[in-house]
LOBAFI-611457 format. One line per 3 residues: number of its first residue (from 0); for each residue x, z, y of C-alpha. Coordinates in steps of 0.001 Angstrom, whole numbers, plus 500000, padded with zeros to 6 digits. Each point is the difference from the previous one (the first is absolute). Example, Ala and Ser with C-alpha at 12.3 -4.5 7.8 and 13.67 -1.06 7.14 Angstrom:
<nodes>
0	512300:507800:495500 | 501370:499340:503440
</nodes>
This chain:
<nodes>
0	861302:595251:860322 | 499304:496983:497500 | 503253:497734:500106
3	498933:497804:497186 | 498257:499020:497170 | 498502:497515:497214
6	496987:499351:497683 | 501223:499186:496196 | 497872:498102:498021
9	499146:501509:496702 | 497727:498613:496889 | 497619:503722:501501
12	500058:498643:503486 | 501996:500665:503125 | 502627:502878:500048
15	501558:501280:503307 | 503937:501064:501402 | 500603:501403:502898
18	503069:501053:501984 | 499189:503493:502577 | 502571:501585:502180
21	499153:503263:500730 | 499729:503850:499544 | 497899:500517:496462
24	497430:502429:501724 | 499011:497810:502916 | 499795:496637:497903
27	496894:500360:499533 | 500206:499195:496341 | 497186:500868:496625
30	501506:499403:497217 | 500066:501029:496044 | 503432:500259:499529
33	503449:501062:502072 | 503096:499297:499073 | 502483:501980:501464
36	504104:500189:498752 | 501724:502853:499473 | 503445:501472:498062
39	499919:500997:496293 | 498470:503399:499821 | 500411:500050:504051
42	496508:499947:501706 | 501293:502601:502981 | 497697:498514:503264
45	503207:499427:502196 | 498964:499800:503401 | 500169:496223:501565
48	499114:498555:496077 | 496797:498852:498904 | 499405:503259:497742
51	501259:502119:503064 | 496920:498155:501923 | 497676:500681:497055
54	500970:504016:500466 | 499397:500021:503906 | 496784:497911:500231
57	498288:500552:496627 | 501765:503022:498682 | 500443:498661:496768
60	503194:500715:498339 | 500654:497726:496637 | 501489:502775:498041
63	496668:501949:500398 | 497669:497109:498630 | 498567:499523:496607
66	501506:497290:497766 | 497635:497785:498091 | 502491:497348:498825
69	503869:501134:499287 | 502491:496908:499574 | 503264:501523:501129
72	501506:499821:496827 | 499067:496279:499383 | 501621:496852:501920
75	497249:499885:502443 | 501623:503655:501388 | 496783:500658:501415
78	496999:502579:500410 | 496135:499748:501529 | 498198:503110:501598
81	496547:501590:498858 | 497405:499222:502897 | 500559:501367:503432
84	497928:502746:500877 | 498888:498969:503499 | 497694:502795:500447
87	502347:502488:498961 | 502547:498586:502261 | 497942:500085:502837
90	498998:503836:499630 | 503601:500878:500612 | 500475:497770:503156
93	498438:500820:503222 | 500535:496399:501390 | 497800:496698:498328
96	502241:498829:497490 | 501433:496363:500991 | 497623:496670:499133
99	502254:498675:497475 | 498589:501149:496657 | 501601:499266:496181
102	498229:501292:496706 | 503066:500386:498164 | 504232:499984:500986
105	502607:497985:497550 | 502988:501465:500442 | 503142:497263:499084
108	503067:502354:498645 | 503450:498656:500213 | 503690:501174:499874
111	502062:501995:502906 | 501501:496307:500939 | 497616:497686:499113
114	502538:496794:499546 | 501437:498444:497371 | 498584:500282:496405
117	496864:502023:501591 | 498583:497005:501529 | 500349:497819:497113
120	498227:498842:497571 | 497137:502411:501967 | 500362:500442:503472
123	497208:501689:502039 | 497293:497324:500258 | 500562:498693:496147
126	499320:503807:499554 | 496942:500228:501824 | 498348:496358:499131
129	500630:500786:495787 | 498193:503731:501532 | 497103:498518:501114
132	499336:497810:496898 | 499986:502767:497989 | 497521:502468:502110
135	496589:498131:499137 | 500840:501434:496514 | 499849:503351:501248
138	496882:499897:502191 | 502461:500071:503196 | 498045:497779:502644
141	502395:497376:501153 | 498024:497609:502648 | 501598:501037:502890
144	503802:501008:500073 | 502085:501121:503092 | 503767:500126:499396
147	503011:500733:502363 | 503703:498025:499913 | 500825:501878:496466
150	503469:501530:500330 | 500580:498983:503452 | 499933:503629:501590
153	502443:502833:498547 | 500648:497816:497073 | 502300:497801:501853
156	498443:496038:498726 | 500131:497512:502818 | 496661:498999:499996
159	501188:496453:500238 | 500728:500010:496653 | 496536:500254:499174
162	499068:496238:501198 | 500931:497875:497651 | 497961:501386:497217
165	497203:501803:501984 | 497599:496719:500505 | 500054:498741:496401
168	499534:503316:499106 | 496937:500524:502228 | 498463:496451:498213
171	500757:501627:496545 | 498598:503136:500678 | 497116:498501:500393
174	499535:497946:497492 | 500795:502378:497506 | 497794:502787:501174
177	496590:498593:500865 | 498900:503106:501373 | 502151:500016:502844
180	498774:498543:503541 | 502168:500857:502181 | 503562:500689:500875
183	501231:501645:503114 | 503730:500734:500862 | 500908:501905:502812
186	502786:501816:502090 | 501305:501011:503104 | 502980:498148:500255
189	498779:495979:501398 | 502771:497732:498647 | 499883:500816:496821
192	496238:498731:500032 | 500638:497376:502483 | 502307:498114:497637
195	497862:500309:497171 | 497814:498395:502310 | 501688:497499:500431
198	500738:499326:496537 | 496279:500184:499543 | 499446:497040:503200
201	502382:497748:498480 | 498748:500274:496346 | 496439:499513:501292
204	501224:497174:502471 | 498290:501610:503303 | 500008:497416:502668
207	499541:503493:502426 | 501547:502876:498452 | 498394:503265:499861
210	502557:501092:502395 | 498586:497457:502422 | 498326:501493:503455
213	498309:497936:502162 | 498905:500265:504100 | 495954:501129:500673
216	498847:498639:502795 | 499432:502667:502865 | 496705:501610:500477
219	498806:497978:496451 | 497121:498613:501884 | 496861:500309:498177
222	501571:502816:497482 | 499739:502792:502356 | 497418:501810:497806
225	501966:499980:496906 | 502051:503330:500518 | 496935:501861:500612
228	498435:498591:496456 | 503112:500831:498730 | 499754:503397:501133
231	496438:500792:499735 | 500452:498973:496184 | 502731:502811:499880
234	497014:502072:500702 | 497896:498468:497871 | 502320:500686:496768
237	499194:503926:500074 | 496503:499493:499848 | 499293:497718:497169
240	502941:496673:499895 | 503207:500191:497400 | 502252:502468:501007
243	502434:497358:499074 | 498616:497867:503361 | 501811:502889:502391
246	503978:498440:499457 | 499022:496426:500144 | 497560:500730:503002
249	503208:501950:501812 | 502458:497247:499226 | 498184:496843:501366
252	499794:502786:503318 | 503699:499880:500056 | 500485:496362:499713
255	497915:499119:502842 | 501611:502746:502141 | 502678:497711:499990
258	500470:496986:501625 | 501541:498318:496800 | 498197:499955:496923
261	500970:499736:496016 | 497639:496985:498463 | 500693:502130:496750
264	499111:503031:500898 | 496813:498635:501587 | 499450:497948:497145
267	499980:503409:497453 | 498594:502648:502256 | 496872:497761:500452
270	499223:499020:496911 | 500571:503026:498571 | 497186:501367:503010
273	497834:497155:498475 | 500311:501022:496662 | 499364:503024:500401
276	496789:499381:502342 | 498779:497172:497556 | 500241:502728:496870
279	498284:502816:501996 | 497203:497547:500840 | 499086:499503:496177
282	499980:503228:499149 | 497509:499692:497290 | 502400:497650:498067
285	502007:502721:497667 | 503511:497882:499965 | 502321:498430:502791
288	499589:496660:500344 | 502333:497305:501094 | 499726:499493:503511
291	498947:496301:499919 | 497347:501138:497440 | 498752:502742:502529
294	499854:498178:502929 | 497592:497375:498151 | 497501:502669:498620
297	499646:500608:503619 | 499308:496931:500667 | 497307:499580:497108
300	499072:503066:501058 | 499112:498709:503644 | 502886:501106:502243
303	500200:497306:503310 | 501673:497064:498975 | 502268:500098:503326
306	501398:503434:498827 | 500371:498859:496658 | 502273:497268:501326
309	501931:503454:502107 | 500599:501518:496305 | 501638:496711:498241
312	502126:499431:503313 | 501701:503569:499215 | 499888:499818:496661
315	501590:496469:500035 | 502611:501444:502906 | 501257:502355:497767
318	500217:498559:496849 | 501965:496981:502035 | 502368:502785:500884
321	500881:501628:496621 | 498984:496957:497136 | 502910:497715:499359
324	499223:496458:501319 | 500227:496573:498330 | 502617:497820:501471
327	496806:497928:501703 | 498616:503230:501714 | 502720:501124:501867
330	499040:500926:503025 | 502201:502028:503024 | 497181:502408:501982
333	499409:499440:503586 | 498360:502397:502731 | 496342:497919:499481
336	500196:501490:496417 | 500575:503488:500897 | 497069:499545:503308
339	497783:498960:497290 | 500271:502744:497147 | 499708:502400:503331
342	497119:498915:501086 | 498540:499302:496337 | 500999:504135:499236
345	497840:501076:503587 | 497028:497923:498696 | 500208:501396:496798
348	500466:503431:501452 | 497273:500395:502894 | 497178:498667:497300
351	500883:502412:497416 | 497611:501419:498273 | 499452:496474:499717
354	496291:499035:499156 | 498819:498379:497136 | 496926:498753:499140
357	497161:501891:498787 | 498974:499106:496701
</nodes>
């Protein structure tokens, strides 16, 4: 479940945090990198740890994978995987191997206690931010990164001690490796996240917090197609859409099952849905493009003007929900928002493939 999140502003463009609670396998995640934390020479998959969960639902065990980058004996008391062999995985389960998929696993090593002169001058995150600055160098892709609450297992760290540092660490992580797009921090344990949250609503000033839920009208008259669309495009995904389409699609399901709703949530499942429709549409351009850009090739390129309008409302939704906002734009969300990026999302949806113009 997305809890939070925020866009950083970098001289490259937009970069992306975001705050899951969850079980690693059903998040739904595709990412480059995973950072995981473990004990000095102590990978053992304990059952109820993260690396316990990598044993029962992948199979992989840490002390079994390759190493191509060993800096255990350095400061940054850390080591990064070879590529994981999905195929070969997958020939030794007889179950489909959980959505979530990572290319590589950064493992985060620290002492039996993990207090006191361990945590300083490089506790966990310091570890794995000076990490990822120095993979580029090694050919280690580094867009996407997934990490869990370093040391807040076995290792014994309250992960509220991570909060302070954590969201000028996410800005300089960022600016310092350029390749990076986006960050995603995850666990299974909700107030941990929650207060970062919160840290993250007051340093962005959020008239609504991400936290906020607000009442859908009953019956959503005049939205009554939109789970079908929803689910249809589940279907659709197999055959020929991003595979990456299948979580969002599911989650903006679950919000309107209930009769409360997450303007946040909304806000990043459908653009993300967007995106990822806008870049499948423009197939024959060879790079992702920013989603403003997109939507306006599709309008050169003929798309209706009405659903053009249906692509900028999302768009705009979300990035209202995750871009800081100037003390002038400040703005709380009200149900007519959310009504509107609904019904915006089932035009969207029940024209797609959406015609262009023949040229």
């Amino acid at each position: 479940m997305l809890l939070n999140g925020f866009d950083v502003d970098t001289a490259t463009g937009n970069r992306h945090v975001e705050l899951r609670l969850g079980d690693l396998p059903g998040l739904g995640i595709d990412v480059d990198l995973l950072v995981v934390s473990a004990f000095a020479g102590d990978v053992a998959p304990v059952p109820g740890t993260l690396l316990g969960r990598l044993r029962q639902a992948y199979g992989i065990r840490l002390d079994q994978l390759g190493c191509a980058l060993d800096l255990r004996n350095s400061p940054l008391q850390c080591w990064v995987s070879t590529p994981i062999d999905w195929a070969a995985l997958q020939r030794l389960q007889t179950a489909e191997l959980p959505s979530s998929r990572f290319r590589r696993i950064a493992v985060v090593e620290g002492s039996v206690a993990w207090q006191g002169d361990d945590l300083l001058p490089w506790p966990p995150f310091n570890r794995l931010f000076s990490l990822l600055a120095l993979l580029p160098m090694r050919q280690i892709p580094t867009a996407t990164v997934a990490s869990s609450l370093l040391g807040s297992g076995n290792q014994g760290i309250d992960p509220l001690l991570h909060i302070p540092d954590l969201l000028e660490g996410y800005r300089a992580a960022f600016r310092h490796v350029p390749e990076l797009q986006q960050l995603i921090l995850f666990g299974r344990s909700e107030r941990p996240l929650q207060m970062l949250g919160e840290a993250i609503d007051a340093a962005l000033v959020r008239p609504t917090p991400a936290s906020a839920r607000l009442p859908l009208p009953e019956g959503l008259a005049g939205l009554g197609q939109l789970p079908q669309l929803l689910r249809q495009s589940q279907g659709q995904v197999g055959e020929a859409l991003p595979d990456g389409l299948l979580h969002d699609l599911a989650e903006l399901l679950e919000l309107l099952d209930e009769h409360e709703i997450s303007p946040f949530a909304l806000g990043m499942h459908s653009r993300r849905v967007v995106e990822q429709l806008v870049q499948h549409s423009l197939v024959e351009v060879n790079e992702t493009v920013p989603l403003f850009v997109g939507i306006n090739l599709l309008r050169q390129r003929g798309v209706d003007p009405w659903l053009i309008s249906c692509l900028h409302q999302i768009r705009c939704f979300g990035n209202w929900m995750v871009h800081p906002q100037g003390p002038g734009q400040r703005r709380r969300v009200e149900v007519a928002d959310v009504l509107a990026v609904l019904a915006s999302l089932q035009r969207v949806l029940a024209e797609y493939p959406w015609e262009q113009e023949k040229r």
